[in-house]
C-alpha positions as CSV (number, residue, x, y, z in Angstrom):
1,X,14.3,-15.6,3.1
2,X,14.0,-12.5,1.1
3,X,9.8,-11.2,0.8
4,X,8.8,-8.7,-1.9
5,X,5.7,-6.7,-2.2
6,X,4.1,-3.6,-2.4
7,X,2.4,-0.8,0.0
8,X,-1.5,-1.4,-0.9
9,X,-2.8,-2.7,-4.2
10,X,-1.1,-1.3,-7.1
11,X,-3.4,-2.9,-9.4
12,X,-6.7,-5.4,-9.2
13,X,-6.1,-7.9,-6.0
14,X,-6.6,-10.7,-8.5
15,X,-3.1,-10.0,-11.1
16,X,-1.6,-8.8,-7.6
17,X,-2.4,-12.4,-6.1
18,X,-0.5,-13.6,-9.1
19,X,3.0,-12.0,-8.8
20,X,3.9,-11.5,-4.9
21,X,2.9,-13.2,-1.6
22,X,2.5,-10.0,0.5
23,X,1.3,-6.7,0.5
24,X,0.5,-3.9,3.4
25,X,-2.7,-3.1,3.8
26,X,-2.9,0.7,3.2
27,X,-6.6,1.2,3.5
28,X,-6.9,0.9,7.6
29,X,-4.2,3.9,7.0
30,X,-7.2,6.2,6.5
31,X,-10.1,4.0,7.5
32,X,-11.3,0.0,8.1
33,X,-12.0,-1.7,4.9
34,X,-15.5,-3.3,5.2
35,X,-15.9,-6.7,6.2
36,X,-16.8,-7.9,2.5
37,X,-13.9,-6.5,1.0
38,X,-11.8,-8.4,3.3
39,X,-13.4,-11.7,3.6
40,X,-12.9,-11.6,-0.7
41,X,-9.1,-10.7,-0.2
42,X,-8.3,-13.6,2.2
43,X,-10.9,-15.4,-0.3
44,X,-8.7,-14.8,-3.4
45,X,-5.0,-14.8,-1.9
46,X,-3.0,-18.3,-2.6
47,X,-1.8,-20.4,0.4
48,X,0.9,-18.6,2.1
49,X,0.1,-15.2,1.6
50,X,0.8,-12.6,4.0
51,X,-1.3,-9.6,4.6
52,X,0.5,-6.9,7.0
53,X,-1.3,-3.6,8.3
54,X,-0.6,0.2,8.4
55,X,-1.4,1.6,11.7
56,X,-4.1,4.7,11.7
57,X,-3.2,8.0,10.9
58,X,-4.8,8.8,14.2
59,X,-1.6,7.2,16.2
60,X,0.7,9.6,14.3
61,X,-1.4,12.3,14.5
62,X,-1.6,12.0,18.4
63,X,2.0,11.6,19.1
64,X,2.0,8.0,19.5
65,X,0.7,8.9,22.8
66,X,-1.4,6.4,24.5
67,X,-5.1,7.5,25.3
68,X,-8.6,7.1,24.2
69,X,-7.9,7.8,20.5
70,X,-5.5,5.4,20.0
71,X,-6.7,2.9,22.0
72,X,-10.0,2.9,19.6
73,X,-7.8,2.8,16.4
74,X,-5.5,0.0,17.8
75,X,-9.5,-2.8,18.6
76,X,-10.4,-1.5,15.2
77,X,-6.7,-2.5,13.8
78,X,-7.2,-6.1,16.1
79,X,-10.8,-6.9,14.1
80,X,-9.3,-6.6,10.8
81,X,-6.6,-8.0,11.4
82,X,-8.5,-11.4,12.8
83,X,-10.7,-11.0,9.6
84,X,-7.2,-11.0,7.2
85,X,-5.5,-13.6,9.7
86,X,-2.9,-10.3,9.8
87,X,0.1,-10.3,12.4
88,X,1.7,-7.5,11.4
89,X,1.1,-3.9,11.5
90,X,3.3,-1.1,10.3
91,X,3.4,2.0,12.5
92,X,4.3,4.7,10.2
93,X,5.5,8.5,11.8
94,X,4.2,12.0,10.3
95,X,6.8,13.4,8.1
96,X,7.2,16.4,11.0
97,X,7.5,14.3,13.5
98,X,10.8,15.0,14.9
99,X,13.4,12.6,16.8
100,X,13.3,14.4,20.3
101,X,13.6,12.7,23.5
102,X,10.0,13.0,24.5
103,X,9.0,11.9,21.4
104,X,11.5,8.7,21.3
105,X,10.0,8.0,24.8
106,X,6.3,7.8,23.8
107,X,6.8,5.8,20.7
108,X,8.8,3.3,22.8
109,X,6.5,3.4,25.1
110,X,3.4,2.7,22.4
111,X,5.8,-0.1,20.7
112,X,5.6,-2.1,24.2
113,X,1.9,-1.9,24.3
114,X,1.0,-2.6,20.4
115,X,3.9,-5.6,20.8
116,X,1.7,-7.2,23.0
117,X,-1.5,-7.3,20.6
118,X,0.2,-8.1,17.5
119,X,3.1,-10.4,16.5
120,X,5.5,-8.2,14.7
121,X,5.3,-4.3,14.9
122,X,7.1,-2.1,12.5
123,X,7.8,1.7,13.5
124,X,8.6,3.4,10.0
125,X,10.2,6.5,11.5
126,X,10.1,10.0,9.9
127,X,13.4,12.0,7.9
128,X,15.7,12.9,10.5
129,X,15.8,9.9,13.1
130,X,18.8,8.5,13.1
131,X,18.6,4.3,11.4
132,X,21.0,2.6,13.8
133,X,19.7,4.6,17.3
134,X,16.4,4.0,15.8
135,X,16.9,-0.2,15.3
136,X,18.6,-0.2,18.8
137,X,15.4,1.0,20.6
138,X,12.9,-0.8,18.6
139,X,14.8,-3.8,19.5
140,X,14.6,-3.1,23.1
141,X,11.0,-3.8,22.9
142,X,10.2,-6.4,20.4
143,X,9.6,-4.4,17.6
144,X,11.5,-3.6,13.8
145,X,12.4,-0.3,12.7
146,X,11.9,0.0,8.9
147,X,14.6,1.6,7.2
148,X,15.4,2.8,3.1
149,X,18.4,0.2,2.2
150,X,19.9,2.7,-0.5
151,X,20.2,6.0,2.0
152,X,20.6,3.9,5.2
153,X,22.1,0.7,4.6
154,X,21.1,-2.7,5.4
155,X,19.9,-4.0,8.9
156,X,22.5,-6.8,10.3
157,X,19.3,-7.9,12.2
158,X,18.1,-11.9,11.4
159,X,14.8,-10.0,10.7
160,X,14.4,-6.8,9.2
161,X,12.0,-4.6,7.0
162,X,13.0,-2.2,4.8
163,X,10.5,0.0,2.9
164,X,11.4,2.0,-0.4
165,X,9.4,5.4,-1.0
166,X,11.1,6.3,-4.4
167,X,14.3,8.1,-5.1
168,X,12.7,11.3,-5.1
169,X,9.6,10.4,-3.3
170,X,6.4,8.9,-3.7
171,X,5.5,10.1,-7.6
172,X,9.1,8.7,-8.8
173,X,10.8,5.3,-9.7
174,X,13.5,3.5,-9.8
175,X,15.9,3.2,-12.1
176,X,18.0,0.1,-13.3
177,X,21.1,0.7,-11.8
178,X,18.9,1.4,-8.4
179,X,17.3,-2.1,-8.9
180,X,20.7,-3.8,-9.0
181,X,21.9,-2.3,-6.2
182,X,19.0,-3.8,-3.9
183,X,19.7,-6.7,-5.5
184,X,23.5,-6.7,-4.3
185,X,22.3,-5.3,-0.7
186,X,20.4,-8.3,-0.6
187,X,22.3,-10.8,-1.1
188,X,25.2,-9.1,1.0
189,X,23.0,-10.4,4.0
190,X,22.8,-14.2,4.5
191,X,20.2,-16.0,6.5
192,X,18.2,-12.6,7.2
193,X,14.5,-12.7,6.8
194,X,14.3,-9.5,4.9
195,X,11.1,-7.8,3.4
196,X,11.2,-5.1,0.6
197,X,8.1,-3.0,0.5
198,X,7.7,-0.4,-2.6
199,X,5.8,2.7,-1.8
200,X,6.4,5.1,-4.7
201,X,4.0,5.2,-7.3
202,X,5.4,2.7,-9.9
203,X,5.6,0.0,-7.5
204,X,4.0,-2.8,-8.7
205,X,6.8,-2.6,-12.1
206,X,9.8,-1.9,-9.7
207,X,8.8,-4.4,-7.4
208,X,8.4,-7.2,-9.8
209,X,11.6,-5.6,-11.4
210,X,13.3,-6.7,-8.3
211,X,11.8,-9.9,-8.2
212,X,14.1,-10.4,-11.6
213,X,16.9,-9.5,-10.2
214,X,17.1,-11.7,-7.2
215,X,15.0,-14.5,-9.3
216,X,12.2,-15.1,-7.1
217,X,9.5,-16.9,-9.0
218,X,6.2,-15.4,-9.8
219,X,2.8,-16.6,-8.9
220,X,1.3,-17.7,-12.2
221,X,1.8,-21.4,-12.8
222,X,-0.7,-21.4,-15.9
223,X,-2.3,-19.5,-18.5
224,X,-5.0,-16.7,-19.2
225,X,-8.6,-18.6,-19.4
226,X,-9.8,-16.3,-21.9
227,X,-7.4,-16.7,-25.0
228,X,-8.6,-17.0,-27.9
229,X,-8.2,-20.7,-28.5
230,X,-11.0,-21.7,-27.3
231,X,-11.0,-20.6,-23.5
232,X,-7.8,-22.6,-22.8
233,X,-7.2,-22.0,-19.3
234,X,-4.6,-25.0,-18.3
235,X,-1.7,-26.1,-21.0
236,X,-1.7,-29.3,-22.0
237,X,0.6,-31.7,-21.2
238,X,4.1,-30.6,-22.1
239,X,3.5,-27.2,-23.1
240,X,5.5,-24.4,-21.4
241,X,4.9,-20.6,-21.7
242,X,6.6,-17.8,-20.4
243,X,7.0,-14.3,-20.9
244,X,7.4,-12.5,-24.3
245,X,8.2,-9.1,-22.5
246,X,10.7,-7.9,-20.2
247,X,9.9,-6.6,-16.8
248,X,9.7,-3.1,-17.1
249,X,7.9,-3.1,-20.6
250,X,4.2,-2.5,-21.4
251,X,2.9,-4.6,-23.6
252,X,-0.8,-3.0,-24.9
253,X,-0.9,-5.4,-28.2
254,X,-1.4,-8.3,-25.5
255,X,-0.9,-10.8,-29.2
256,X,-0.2,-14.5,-27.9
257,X,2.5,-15.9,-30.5
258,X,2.2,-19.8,-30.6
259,X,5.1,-21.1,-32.1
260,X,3.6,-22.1,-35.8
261,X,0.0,-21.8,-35.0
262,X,-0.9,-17.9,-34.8
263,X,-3.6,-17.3,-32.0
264,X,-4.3,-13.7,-31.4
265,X,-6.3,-11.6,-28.6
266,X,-4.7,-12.8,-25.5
267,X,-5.5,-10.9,-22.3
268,X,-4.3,-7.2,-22.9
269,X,-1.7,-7.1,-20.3
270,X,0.6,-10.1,-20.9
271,X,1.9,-11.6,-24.0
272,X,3.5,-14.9,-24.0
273,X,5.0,-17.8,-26.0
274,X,4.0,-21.0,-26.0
275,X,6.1,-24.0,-26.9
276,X,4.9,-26.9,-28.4
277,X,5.7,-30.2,-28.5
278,X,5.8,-32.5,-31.7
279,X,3.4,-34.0,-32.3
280,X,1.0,-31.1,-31.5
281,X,-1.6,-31.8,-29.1
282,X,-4.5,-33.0,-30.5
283,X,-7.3,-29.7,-30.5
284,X,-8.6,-28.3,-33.7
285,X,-7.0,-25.4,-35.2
286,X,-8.5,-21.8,-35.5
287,X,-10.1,-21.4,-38.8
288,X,-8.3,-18.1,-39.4
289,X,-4.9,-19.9,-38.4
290,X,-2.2,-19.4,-40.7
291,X,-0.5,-22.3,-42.6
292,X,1.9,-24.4,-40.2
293,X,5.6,-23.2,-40.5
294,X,8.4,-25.6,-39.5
295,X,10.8,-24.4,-36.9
């Protein structure tokens, strides 16, 4: 099974509910979202959605020595993570957080002990460790070591997480030729529960992007509520829509072109096409709808 999402919310919770089925959880990163903001997430995600965690700064920052400090971060971590029904929590390493023995030792160390509170632990390791030594000892205890499938290749794991920060880090994006390319890694693997997480700043277009290529199906079994034929929010019987645009194009018209009956002032961020059966379904026409045109 091959997951697809993005590292935090790249845009409103609500569109994001519509296109993937996970996300990581970037805010208990820096701090511990309140308790309303995460009772409306689990609220407004669709049945199967899965909500994973980053681990506090504060672990990286001490190490990923045990002690006081982390202990604190890990029971705030365990309450929001009850609150989001959340099993998983990403571990993520400074960037100067070096691959020395002492420091291999205590994040081992702090794998075994976060393994024990949570189901799956990922340790997202810094520039520098070494993928395969690093797989190897987060095995050993339970856990997953995250790795980029273009620079280190893919995991021959049965589970395995990779996360993508951007060709040239966070503020750039991938190109097509890039997208392909996961999309051949993937499928290289069979019966591997794989999980692609975007972190660069276009993530939300190169995520669904990816989606494309491997043709996993979006979220959004119907259409807008507020169009502007009358607050239509379910198609009628036998009408299909789909998307007018490609993936990685922006679309700021936001027109919704009925085939023969011209309906404007869709939702801004999505045009689409409906298809019509003959006869048409029986709702009265806009009065500013041009003259019916045979296809």
């Amino acid at each position: 099974m091959i997951t697809v999402g993005c590292a935090g919310f790249p845009v409103p919770a609500t569109r994001y509910f519509k296109e993937f089925l996970f996300v990581e959880v970037q805010e208990t990163h820096v701090a511990p979202p309140g308790s309303g903001t995460v009772r409306r997430w689990r609220r407004e995600a669709p049945d199967g959605f899965r909500f994973a965690m980053v681990g506090p700064r504060e672990i990286g920052q001490e190490g990923f020595r045990d002690g006081m400090v982390v202990e604190t971060a890990l029971k705030t971590l365990e309450t929001v993570g009850k609150e989001l029904a959340a099993d998983t929590v990403i571990l993520v390493a400074p960037p100067d957080f070096p691959a020395s023995r002492a420091n291999k030792t205590a994040v081992k160390e702090l794998l075994t002990i976060v393994r024990q509170r949570f189901e799956r632990v990922i340790f997202d390791p810094a520039i520098g460790w070494d993928p395969d030594e690093t797989e190897t000892m987060a095995t050993e205890v339970g856990a997953i070591a995250a790795r980029d499938p273009l620079t280190a290749g893919i995991s021959r794991k049965k589970e395995a997480y990779y996360r993508l920060p951007g060709p040239a880090g966070h503020k750039s994006r991938y190109e097509d030729p890039a997208i392909d390319r996961l999309g051949e890694l993937a499928r290289s693997v069979s019966e591997q529960d794989a999980t692609y997480v975007f972190t660069n700043v276009d993530m939300f277009a190169d995520a669904k992007r990816l989606k494309k290529v491997l043709k996993l199906l979006s979220r959004s079994p119907i259409a807008p509520k507020n169009s502007a034929s009358g607050g239509l929010g379910v198609l009628p019987k036998g009408v299909r829509w789909q998307h007018a645009c490609s993936a990685r194009s922006r679309c700021l018209r936001g027109h919704l072109a009925v085939r023969g009956v011209g309906l404007r002032r869709s939702p801004p961020w999505r045009s689409l096409i409906w298809t019509l059966p003959r006869p048409l379904f029986d709702r009265p026409r806009p009065p500013d709808a041009p003259p019916w045109r045979s296809s």
